[in-house]
N, C-alpha and C positions, 0 to 999 in steps of 0.2 A: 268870364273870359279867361278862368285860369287853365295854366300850362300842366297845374299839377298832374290832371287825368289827363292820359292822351284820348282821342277823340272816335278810341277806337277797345274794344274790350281787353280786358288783360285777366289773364287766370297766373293762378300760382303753380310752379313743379313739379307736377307729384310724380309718384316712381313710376307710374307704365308710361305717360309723354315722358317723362326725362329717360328713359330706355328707350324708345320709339326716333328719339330727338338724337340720343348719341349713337346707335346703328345706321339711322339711316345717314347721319351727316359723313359718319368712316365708310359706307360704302359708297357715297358721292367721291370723296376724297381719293376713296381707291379708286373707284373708275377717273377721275380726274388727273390724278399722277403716272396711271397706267398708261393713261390716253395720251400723254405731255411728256412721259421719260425721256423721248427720241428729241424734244425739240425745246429742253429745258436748260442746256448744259449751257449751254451759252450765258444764260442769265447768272445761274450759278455760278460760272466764272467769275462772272461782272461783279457779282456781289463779293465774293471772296477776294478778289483785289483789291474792293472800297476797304475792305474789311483789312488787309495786309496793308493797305497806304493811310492809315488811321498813323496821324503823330503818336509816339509812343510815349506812355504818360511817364515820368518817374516812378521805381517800384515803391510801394509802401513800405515801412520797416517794421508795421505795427503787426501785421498779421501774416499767418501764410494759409493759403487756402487746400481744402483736399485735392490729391490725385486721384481723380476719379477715373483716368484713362478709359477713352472708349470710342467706338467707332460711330457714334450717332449720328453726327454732321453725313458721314456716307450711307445709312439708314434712311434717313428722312431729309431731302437739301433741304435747304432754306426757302427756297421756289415751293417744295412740296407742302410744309411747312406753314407757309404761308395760305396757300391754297384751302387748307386743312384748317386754321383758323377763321378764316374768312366764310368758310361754310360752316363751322359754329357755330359765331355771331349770327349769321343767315336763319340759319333755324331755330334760336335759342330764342331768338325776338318773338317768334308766335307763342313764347310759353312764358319768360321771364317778361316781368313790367320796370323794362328798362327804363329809367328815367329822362324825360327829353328835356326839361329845364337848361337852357342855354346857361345861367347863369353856374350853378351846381358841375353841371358838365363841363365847363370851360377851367374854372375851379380846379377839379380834381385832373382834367388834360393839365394844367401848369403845372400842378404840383407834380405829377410822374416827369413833366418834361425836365423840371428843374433837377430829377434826379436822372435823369438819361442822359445829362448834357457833361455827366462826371463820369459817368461809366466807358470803360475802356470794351468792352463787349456788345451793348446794342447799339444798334440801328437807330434811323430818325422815324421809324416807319411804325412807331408804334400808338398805339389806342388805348383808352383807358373810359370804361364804362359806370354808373352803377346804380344798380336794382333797388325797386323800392321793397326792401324787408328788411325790418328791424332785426332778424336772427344775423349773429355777429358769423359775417362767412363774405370768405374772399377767394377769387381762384385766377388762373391764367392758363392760356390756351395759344397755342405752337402760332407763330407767324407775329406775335407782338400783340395778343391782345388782356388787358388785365383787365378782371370783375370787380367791382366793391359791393356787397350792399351797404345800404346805406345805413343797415346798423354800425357798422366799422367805424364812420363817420359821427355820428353818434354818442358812440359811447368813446372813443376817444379822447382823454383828458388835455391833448396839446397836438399841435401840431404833428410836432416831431413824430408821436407814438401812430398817427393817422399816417403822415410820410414812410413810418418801417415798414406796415404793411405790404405798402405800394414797392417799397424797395425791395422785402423778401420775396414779392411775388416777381419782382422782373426778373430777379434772380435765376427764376425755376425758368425762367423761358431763355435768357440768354445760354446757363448752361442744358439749354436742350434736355433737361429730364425727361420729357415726358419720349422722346426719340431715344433717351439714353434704357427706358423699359421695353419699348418694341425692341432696340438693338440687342436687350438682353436676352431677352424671350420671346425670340422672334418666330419661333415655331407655334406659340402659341395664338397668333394670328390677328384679324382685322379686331375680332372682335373683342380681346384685352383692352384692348383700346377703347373701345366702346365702352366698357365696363370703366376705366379710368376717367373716362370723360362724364360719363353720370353721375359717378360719384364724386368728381370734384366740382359741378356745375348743383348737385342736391344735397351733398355731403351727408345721403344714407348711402350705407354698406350693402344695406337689402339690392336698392335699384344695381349694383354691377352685379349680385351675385345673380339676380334674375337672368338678366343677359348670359351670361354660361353657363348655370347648373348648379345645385349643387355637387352631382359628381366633379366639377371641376372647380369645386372654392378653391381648393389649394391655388389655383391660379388667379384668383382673384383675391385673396388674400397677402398674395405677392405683389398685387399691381395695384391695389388700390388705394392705400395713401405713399405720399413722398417716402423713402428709407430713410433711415438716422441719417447717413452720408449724406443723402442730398440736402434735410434739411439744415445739416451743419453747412455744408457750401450755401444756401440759400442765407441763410443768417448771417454767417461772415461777409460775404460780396453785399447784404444788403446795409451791413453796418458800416461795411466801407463807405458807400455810393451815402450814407448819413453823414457821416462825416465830411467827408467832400462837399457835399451839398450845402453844408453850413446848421444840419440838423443836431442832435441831441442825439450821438450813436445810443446814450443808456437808456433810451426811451423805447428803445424795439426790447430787450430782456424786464421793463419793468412792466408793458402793456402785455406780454405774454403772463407773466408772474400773477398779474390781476386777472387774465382769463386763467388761468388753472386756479387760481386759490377759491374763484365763484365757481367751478366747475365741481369742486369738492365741496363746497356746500350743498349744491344742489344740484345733484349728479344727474338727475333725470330731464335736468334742461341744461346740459351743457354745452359751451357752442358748438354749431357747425364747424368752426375751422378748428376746433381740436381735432375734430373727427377725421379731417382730410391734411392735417397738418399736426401730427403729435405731438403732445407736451411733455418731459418729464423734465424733471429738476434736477438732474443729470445737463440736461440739455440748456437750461435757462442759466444755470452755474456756468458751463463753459462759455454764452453770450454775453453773460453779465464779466466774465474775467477779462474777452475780446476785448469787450468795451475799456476796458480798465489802460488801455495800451492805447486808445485814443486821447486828443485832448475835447474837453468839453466843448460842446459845442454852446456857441456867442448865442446872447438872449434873443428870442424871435418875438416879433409883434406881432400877437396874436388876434388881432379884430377880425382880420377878415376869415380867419378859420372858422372862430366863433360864430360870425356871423353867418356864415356857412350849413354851419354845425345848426343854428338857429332854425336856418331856412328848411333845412332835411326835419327839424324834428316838429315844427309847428307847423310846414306846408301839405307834410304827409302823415300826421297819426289823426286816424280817426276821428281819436275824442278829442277833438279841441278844446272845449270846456276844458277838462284836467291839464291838457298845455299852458291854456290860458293862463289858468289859479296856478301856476308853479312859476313861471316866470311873474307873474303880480305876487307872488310869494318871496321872490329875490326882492324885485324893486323894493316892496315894504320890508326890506331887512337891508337895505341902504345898499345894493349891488348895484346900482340903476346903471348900470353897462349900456353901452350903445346895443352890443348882441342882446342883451335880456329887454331890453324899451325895444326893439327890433323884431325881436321873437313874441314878445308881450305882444305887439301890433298885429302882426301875422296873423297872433292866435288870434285874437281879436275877430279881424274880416273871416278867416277862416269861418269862426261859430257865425258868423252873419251878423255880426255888430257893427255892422261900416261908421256907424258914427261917431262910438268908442274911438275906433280904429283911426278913423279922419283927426279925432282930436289930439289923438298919439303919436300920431305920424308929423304932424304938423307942429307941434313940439320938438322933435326930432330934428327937424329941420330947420330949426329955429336955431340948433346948437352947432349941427352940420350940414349948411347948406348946402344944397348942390349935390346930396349924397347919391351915387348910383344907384346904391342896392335901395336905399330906403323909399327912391320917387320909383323906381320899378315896382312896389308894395302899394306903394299910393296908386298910383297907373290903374293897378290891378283891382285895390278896393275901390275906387272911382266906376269902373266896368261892371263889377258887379252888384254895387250900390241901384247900378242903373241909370248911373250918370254917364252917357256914353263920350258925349261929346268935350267932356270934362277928361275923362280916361287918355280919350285920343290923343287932346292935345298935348299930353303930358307926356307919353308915347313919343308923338312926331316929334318933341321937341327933345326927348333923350336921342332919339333914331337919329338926329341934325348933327347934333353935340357931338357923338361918338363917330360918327361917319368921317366929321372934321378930322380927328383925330388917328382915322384908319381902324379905329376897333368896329367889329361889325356884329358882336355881342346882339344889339339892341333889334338886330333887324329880325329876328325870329318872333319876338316878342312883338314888336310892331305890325307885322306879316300877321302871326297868328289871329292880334286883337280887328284887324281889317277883314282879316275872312270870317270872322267871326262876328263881325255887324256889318253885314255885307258890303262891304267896301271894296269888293274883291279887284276891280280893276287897279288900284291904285296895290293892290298887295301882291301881282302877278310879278310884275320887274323885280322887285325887293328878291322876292324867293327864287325866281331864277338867278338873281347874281348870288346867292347865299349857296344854290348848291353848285356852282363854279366850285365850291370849295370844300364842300360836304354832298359829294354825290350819292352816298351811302348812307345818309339819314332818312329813313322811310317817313318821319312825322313829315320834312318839307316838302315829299312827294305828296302825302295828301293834301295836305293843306295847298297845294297849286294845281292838284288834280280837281279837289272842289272849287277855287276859287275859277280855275278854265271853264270848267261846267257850268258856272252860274254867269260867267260872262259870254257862253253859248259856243264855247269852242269845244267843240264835244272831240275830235279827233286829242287834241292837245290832253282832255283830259284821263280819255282812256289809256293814253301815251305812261301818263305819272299816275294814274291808281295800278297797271300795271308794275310798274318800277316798285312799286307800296307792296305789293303781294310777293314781289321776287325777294325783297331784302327783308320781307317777313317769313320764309320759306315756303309761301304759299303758293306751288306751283302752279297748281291746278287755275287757281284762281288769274294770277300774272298769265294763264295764257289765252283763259279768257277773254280776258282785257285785250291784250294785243292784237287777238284773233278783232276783236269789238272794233280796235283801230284801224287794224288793216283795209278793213270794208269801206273803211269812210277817209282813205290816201285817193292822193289827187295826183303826185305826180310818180315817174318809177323809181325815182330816189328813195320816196319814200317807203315804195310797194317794197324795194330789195334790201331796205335796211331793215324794215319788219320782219319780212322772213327768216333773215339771220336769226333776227332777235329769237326769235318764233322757235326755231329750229335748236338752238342753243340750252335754251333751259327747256324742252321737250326731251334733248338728248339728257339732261340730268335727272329731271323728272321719272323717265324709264328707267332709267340708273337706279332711282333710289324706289320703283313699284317692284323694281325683279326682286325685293331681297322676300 
C-alpha cells in the first residue's frame, strides 16, 4: 500500500522528451500569452500594487546586491510568467517521477515557505516540488515554481545547506532571470527559451543545443546556464533570505565547496547542478566573504530534516538491503538516532522484513510515543505485511488526530490505503475535501477517479481520470476522457461545462500539434 510508486508509470528525462517537453510547453505558452496580452493588464496591475503595498523591510547593512538593470518584468509580466510555469509543471509530470508522498512534500513546501515569509520580493503563490533522482540537481521555473531532486535532500549535511538550495533557486525566480535572457536576446526567439528550459530541467548542454543547431550554439551557449551576475545575485538574495529565516547563511558557500571539491575528484560524474549552475572558487570566495558580514545563525533542531532525509533515502533507493546494513551499521556504532532506528525500519519493510520492521518500530515508540512519522511506517508495514485491518486502523486513527487539530497531512495517506483495499466509498469525501485545496495534484485525481469507478459512478470517474491526463500533459488522452463523460451528463449544466472544458485544452492541444 505504499505511496512511494505512484500507481501509474514513470520514465526518466532523457534528451529528445526533455526537448519535445520544453518546445512544445514555450509554444503553449506563446500561444497562451498571445491569446491573454489584451486581457491580462488588469491582473498585472493587481499584482504590482500587492507588490508596491508590501511593508517595506529595514535595509540590510550587510550586503548590497548587483544592478542588474533590466527591463524583464515588461518582457514577460508576471501573469505570463506564471502561465508559462504552470505549463511546465503540466508537462514535466508525464516525464519526471515527481514525488507524491504527502509527508516529504509538505516537508520541503515548509521549508521554502519559511524562506518566503523573509523575503521582500516573492509572492505567497509559490510551489515547491521534488523528483525521485539521486543525481544532485535542482532548478526553478518563471511563475513560482522550484525542483529539488531528491538527491539535494540527501546528500545534504544540515538543514541549513538543504534550505540554501531552496533559497538560491527563489532567488533565480524572483529576480526574473530566466525573463531577464529572453529580454536580452530577444531576437533570438521562443525557442532560447526552450533550449533553457531543458537544460535546466536535465541539466545536459546536448538536450538545448539539439533544439537550435549547431549552427546557432553560440546562442545557446549564451542561454544556457545562469551568467556570473546572476548567480552572484541568486547567492546574495539567497543568503540573505538564510539569515532571516534563522538558517546558517555559511552553509550555502560550504555545501557548494563540497560539490566542486567531489566534482574534481570525479569529474566524469559531476553534478547536474554544477552544470546548470557554475562553480568556481572565485565564486565560493566571494559567498563565503558575504557570509562573513552575517551573524551566525542560532542552532537548528535537526530530527525532522533527518528524519526526512531518512525517508527519501530508504523509501526510494532500490537496494534496500545496502540501506538496511548502513543504517544497522550506525546503530551498532552507538548513533541509535531516532532518524537512523527510523530509517533502519524503513529499510527494513522496504526489503520485506515486516516483522523485523514491526519489532523496531515498536521500540520506537516505546521511547516516542505517539510519533507521526514513525506510526505512518508502522500503518504502512502493517499493509503490506497483509495485515490490512491492523494498517487501517492505525491510519483512521492518525487521519482523527490530525483532522482535530486542522492538519490534513494524514488524509492522502488514509484516502490512498482505502482505495487501495477497496474501501473506496468511505475514501470518496476524504479526497474530494483534500483537492478543495490541491486541485492541481494529479495522484488525488486518480485515486477518486478509481475509487468513483469502483463505486459505479462512472460519469464522476471519467470526470477526475480526465483532470489526471490534463495535469500530466496528456492531452490526447484528458480528452478522451471528457469526450467519455460527456456521453453519460444528465443535465445541461453539465453538458455546457464539459464543452468548455472540451474546448479549452483542444484549443491547446492544436497549439502544441502545429509546431
Amino acid at each position: 500500500m505504499r505511496m512511494r510508486k505512484p500507481i501509474h508509470a514513470v520514465v526518466t528525462l532523457c534528451t529528445a522528451t526533455t526537448l519535445l517537453l520544453a518546445t512544445s510547453l514555450l509554444a503553449q505558452a506563446q500561444h497562451v500569452v498571445e491569446a491573454t496580452a489584451k486581457t491580462n493588464s488588469a491582473a498585472t496591475d493587481a499584482a504590482m500594487d500587492r507588490q508596491s503595498s508590501k511593508a517595506i523591510r529595514p535595509e540590510d547593512h550587510f550586503d548590497q546586491l548587483p544592478d542588474l538593470g533590466s527591463n524583464a518584468a515588461n518582457f514577460l509580466s508576471d501573469y505570463e510568467a506564471k502561465q508559462l510555469g504552470r505549463a511546465f509543471i503540466r508537462q514535466s509530470r508525464a516525464q519526471l517521477p515527481y514525488i507524491s508522498d504527502p509527508e516529504l512534500v509538505d516537508y520541503i513546501n515548509r521549508l521554502g515557505d519559511r524562506l518566503l515569509a523573509v523575503s521582500d520580493e516573492a509572492d505567497e503563490d509559490y510551489n515547491f516540488y521534488l523528483v525521485d533522482n539521486t543525481v544532485i540537481n535542482a532548478f526553478a521555473v518563471p511563475g513560482g515554481h522550484v525542483v529539488l531532486h531528491s538527491g539535494i535532500l540527501i546528500k545534504s549535511e544540515s538543514e541549513s545547506e538543504l534550505a540554501s538550495v531552496i533559497g538560491h533557486e527563489i532567488a533565480h525566480v524572483t529576480q526574473k532571470h530566466i525573463s531577464r535572457k529572453l529580454e536580452a536576446s530577444r531576437y533570438d526567439g521562443w525557442m532560447t527559451l526552450a533550449a533553457v528550459l531543458a537544460a535546466a530541467a536535465s541539466g545536459d548542454a546536448d538536450v538545448a543545443q539539439a533544439a537550435i543547431g549547431v549552427s546557432q550554439a553560440s546562442i545557446v551557449d549564451r542561454q544556457l546556464t545562469y551568467s556570473r551576475s546572476y548567480e552572484a545575485e541568486a547567492d546574495s538574495l539567497g543568503i540573505r533570505l538564510l539569515s532571516r529565516a534563522g538558517f546558517d547563511p555559511s552553509a550555502m558557500p560550504i555545501f557548494f565547496k563540497r560539490l566542486l571539491d567531489e566534482s574534481r575528484i570525479s569529474e566524469s560524474h559531476a553534478p547536474e547542478f554544477l552544470r546548470t549552475h557554475p562553480l568556481t572558487i572565485n565564486r565560493i570566495a566571494e559567498s563565503a566573504e558575504r557570509v562573513r558580514a552575517y551573524p551566525p545563525g542560532p542552532k537548528q533542531d535537526e530530527t525532522e530534516f533527518k528524519l526526512m532525509q531518512a525517508k527519501a533515502n530508504a523509501g526510494y533507493n532500490e537496494n534496500h538491503a545496502m540501506v538496511r546494513d548502513q543504517y544497522l551499521s550506525q546503530i551498532k556504532a552507538g548513533n541509535s538516532t531516532l532518524p537512523n532506528r527510523y530509517g533502519y525500519a524503513l529499510a527494513l519493510s522496504q526489503n520485506g522484513e515486516f516483522d523485523k520492521a514491526r519489532t523496531v518500530i515498536d521500540e520506537i515508540l516505546n521511547d516516542y510515543p505517539g510519533h507521526v512519522s514513525v506510526r505512518l511506517i508502522q500503518a504502512d508495514n502493517e499493509l503490506e505485511a497483509g495485515r490490512i485491518e491492523e494498517g487501517l486502523a492505525i491510519l483512521e486513527a492518525l487521519y482523527q488526530e490530525q483532522i482535530a487539530k486542522g492538519n490534513h497531512m494524514i488524509d492522502v495517506y488514509y484516502a490512498n490505503a482505502l482505495v487501495l483495499t477497496k474501501h473506496t466509498k468511505e475514501a470518496v469525501p476524504i479526497l474530494q475535501a483534500a483537492l478543495e485545496t490541491q486541485p492541481d495534484d494529479p495522484y488525488l485525481h486518480i485515486l477518486l477517479s478509481r475509487a468513483q469507478g469502483e463505486n459505479g459512478n462512472d460519469y464522476e470517474a471519467y470526470l477526475e481520470r480526465g483532470e489526471y491526463h490534463y495535469l500530466r500533459g496528456h492531452y490526447g488522452f484528458a480528452i478522451e476522457q471528457y469526450k467519455r463523460a460527456f456521453r453519460l451528463t444528465k443535465t445541461e449544466y453539465q453538458r455546457q461545462r464539459l464543452a468548455a472544458r472540451i474546448e479549452e485544452i483542444e484549443a491547446e492541444f492544436e497549439a502544441l500539434k502545429r509546431l
